[in-house]
C-alpha positions in Angstrom: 141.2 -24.5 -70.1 138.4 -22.3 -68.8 136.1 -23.9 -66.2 132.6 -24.6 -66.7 129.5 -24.7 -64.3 126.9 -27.2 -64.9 123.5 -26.6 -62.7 120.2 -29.2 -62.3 117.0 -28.7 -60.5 113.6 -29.5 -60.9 110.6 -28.8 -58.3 111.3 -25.4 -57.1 114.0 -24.6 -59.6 112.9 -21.1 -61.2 113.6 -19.5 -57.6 116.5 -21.3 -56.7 118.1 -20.8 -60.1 117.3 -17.2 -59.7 118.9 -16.6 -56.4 122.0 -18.4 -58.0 121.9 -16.2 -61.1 121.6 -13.0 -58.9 124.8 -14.4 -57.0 127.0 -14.4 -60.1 129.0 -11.1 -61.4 129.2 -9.5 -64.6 132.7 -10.6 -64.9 132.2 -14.2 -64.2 135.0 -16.1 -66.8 132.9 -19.2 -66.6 129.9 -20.0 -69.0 126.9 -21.6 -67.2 124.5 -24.8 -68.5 121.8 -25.6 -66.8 119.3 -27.9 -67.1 115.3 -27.5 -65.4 112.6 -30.1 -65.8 110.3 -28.7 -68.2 109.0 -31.6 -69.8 107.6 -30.9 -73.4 106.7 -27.4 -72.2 108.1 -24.0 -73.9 110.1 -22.2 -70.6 110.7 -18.4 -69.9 113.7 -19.4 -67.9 116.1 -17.3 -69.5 114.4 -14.4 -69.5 113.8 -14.8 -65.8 117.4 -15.2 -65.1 118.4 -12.6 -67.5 116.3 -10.6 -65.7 117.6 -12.0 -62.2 121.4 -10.6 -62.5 123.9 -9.1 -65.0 124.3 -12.2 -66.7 122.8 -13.0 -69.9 120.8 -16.0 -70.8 119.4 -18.0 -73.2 117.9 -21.4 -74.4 121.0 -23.2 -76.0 121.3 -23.8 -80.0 122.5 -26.5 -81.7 126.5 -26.3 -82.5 126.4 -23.1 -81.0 129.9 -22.2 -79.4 129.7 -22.0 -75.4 131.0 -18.1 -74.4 132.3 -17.1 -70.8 130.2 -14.9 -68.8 126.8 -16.4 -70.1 124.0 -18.7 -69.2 122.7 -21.4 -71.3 119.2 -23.1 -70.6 118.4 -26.4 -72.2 115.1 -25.9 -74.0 112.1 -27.8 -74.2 112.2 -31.7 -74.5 115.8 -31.4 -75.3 118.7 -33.2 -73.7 121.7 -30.2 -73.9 124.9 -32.2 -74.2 128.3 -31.0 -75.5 130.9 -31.7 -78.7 133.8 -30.4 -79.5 133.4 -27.1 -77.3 129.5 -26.7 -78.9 126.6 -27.5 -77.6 124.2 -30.1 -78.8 121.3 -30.3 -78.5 119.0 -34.0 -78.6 116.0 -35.6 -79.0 118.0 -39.2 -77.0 115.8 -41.3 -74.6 114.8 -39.5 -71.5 116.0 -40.2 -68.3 114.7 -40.5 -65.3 111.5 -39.6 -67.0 113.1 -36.1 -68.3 113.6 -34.3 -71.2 115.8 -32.2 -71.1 117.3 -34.4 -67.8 120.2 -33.3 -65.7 122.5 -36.3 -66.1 123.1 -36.5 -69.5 124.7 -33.0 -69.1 126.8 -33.3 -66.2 127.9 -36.5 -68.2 129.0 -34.8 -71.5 130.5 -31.9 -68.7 132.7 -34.5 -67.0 134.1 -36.1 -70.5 134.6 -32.8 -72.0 136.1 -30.3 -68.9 137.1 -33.5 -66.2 139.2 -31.1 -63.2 137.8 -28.1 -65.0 134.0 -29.1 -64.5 131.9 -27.8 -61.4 128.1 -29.5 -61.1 125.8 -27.9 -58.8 122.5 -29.7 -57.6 119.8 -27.6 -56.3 116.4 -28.5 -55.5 114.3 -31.1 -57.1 112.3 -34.8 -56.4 114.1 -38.4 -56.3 117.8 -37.9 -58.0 118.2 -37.0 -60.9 121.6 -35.4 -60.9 123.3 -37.4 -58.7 124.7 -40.3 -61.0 126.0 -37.3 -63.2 127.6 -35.8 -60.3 129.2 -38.5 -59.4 131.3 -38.9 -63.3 132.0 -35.0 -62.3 133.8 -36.3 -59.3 135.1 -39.3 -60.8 136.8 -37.0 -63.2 138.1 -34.4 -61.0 135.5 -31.8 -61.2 133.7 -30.0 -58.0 130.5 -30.8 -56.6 128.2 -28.2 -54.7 124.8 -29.5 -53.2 122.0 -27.4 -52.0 121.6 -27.8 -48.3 117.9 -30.1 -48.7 116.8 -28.2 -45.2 116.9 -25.0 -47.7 115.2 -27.1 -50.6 111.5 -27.1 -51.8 112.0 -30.6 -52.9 115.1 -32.0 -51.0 114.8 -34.9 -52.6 117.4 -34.3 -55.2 120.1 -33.0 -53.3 119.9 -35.4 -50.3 120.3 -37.8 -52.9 123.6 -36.6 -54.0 125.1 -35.7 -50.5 124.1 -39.4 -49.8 125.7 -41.2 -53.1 129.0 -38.9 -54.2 131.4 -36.9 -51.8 130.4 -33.3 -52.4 132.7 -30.7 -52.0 130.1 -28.4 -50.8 126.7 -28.7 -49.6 125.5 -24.7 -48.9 122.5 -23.0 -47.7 120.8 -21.7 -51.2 122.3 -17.6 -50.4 126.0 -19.2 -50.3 126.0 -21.3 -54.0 127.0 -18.6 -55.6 129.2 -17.4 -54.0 131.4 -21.3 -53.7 130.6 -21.5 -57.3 132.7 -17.8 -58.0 135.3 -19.0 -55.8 135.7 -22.4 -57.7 135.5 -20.5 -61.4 138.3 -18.0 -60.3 140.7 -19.9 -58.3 139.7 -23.2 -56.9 143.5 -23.5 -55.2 142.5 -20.9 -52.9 139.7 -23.0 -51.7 140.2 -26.3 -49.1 136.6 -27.7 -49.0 135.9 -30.3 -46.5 134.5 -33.4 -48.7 130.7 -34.2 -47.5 128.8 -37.4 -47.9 129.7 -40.7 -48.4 134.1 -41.4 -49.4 135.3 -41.1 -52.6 133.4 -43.9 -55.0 134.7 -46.9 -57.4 134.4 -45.6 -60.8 131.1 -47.2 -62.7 130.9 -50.9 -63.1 129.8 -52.3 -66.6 126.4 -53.4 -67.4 125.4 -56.5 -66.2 122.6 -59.1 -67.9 119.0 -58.3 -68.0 117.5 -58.3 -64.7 113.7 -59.1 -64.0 113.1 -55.5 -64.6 111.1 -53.8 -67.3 111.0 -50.3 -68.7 107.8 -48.5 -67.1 108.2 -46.1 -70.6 108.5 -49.1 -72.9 108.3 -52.2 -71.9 112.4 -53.5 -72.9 114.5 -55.4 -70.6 116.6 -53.8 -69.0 119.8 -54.0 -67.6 121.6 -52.7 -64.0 124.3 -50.6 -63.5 125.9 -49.8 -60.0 127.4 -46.7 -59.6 129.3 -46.6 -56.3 126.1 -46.4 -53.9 123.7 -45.8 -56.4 121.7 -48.2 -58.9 120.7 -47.3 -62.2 118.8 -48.7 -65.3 118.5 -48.9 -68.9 116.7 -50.4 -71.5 117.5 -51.1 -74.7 116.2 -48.3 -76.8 118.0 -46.1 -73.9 115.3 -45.3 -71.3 117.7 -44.6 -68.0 116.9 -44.2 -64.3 117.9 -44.8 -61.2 116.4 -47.6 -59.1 114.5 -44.9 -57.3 113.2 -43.3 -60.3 111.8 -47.2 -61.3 109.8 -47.9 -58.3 108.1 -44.4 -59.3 107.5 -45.3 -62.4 106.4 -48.5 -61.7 104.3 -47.2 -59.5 102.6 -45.1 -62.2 102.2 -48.7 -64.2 100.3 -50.1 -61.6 98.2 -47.2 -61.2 97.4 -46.9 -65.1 96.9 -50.5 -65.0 94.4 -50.3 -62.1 92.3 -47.2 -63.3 92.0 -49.6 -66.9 90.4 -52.2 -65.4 88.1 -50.1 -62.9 87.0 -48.5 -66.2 86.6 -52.0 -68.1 85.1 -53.7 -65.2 81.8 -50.4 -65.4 82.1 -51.2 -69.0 81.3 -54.7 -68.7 78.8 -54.3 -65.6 77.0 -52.1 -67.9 77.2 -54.3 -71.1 76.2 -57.5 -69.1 73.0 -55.5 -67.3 71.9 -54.6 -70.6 72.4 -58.1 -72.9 70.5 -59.3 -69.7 67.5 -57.2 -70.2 67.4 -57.9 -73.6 67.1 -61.7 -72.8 64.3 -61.0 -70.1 62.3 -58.9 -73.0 62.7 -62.1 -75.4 61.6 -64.4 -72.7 65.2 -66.1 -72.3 65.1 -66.0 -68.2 67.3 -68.5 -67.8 70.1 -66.4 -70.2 68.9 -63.5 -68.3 69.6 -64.9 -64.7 73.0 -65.6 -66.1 73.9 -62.2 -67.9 72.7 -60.5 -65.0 74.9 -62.8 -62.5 78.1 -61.5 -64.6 76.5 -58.1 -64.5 77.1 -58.3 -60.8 80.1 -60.3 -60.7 81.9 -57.3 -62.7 79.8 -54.8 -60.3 81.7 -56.8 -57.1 85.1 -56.6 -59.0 84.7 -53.3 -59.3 84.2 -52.5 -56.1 87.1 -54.6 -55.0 89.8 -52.4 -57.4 88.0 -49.5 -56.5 89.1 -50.1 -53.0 92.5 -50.6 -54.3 92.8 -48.0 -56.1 91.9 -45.2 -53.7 93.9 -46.6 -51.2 97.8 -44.9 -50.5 100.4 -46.1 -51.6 104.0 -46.1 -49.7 106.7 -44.0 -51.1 110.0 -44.8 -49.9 111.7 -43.6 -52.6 110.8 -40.1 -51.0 111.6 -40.1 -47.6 110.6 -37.0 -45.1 113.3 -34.9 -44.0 115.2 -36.0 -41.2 115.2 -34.9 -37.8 118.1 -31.8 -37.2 120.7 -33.7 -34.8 
């Protein structure tokens, strides 16, 4: 069975994925999918890796047959997954808040290639990747990690070297070449096993925890795999634990800027039913609308404070100090 490459980034991915695609031969025997966080957004990436070595690319099709000696790019808003040797292409929940998202392809490459697969994480924010990775390993695949010192965003790849046992984790200039050496004849090549031992395969879901989905609002359940924690919800939302505290995050900061802007409103409202009242004569219903005026004007102030105040974010560490 021929191999097959499977590559993820996100924050500083056109130029990594680039450099990799300027690495690779026009002889290469293995076809290439790879997976960039674009969001909803139409992407130019296969022209610019068509244009950044002799390999062709292109945005994948739906059923179309996966070729040797090409590249693949999930389009827009589109998880690329695999059946029956053709590629799929779906609309499914997004994970870790992506669409098209890493994981569900290095999933579908672990069932369909196991020994045969080879994931590659380059650079990117929290970890998406790296619970796809680790069914890549689980199954017999290879793993190569960009080295995070060499990362825009090292938050993705020190993610992986910290929850699956990488074969590889490389400086960006020598991916491509591990990755021909893998594709051509992987018994030639010893690699020393990086990051944490070999992990239990994944655990089945356990009962709702006190968790809800940040993108709808379901229960959802935990999943542990190995080092890492991951959730989902029943219509299929996934993410990591990591990927939840951001979200959450992004809750709480919605939620706040909603009532800043109802507590003006009302401050507002209040002030004006109060002159009103004082017009009419009413003082004592004036004295009253205006005391809520100002009650809302105080709130305000207090969530304002809240608001423009910085939050911690643990889920994305600073580099670490160099030994």
């Amino acid at each position: 069975m021929p191999k097959i490459v499977a590559i993820g980034a996100s924050q500083g991915g056109v130029g990594a994925l680039r450099k990799v695609a300027s690495g690779l031969p026009a002889d290469f025997p293995c076809a290439v999918l790879v997976v960039l966080h674009t969001g909803a957004e139409p992407s130019s990436l296969p022209s610019l890796l068509t244009a950044a070595g002799p390999l062709p690319a292109s945005h994948a099709e739906n059923n179309e047959r996966i070729a040797p000696g090409r590249i693949y790019v999930a389009p827009h808003d589109r998880h690329l997954l695999l059946v029956d040797g053709r590629m799929e292409l779906s609309h499914g929940p997004r994970e870790n808040y992506a669409r098209p998202a890493i994981d569900p392809l290095f999933r579908a490459v672990a069932e369909a290639y196991g020994p045969d697969a080879i994931g590659v994480v380059l650079t990117g924010r929290l970890n998406d990747g790296t619970a796809g990775l680790f069914e890549i390993k689980r199954r017999g695949g290879r793993a190569i990690v960009q080295d995070p010192t060499s990362a825009e965003a090292p938050g993705m790849p020190r993610s992986a070297l910290e929850n699956v046992a990488v074969d590889f984790c490389l400086p960006l200039s020598e991916i491509a070449r591990q990755i021909i050496l893998f594709c051509r004849d992987s018994a030639a090549t010893k690699p020393r096993a990086r990051g944490v031992v070999a992990l239990p395969q994944q655990q089945p879901f356990e009962p709702p925890v006190a968790q809800t989905c940040p993108e709808c609002g379901g229960a959802m359940r935990e999943e542990v795999l190995g080092t890492l924690t991951r959730f989902q919800c029943h219509i299929g939302h996934a993410m990591t634990a990591e990927v939840l505290a951001a979200g959450q995050l992004d809750v709480l900061e919605n939620g706040n800027a909603s009532v800043l802007r109802t507590l003006n409103e009302r401050s507002d409202l209040c002030r004006r039913i109060a002159e009103r009242h004082h017009i009419n004569g009413n003082a004592a219903a004036a004295d009253l609308w205006r005391a809520a005026s100002h009650e809302a004007s105080r709130r305000e102030a207090a969530v304002r404070a809240l608001t423009e105040s910085d939050w911690l974010h643990p889920e994305e560490p600073a580099p670490r100090e160099p030994a």
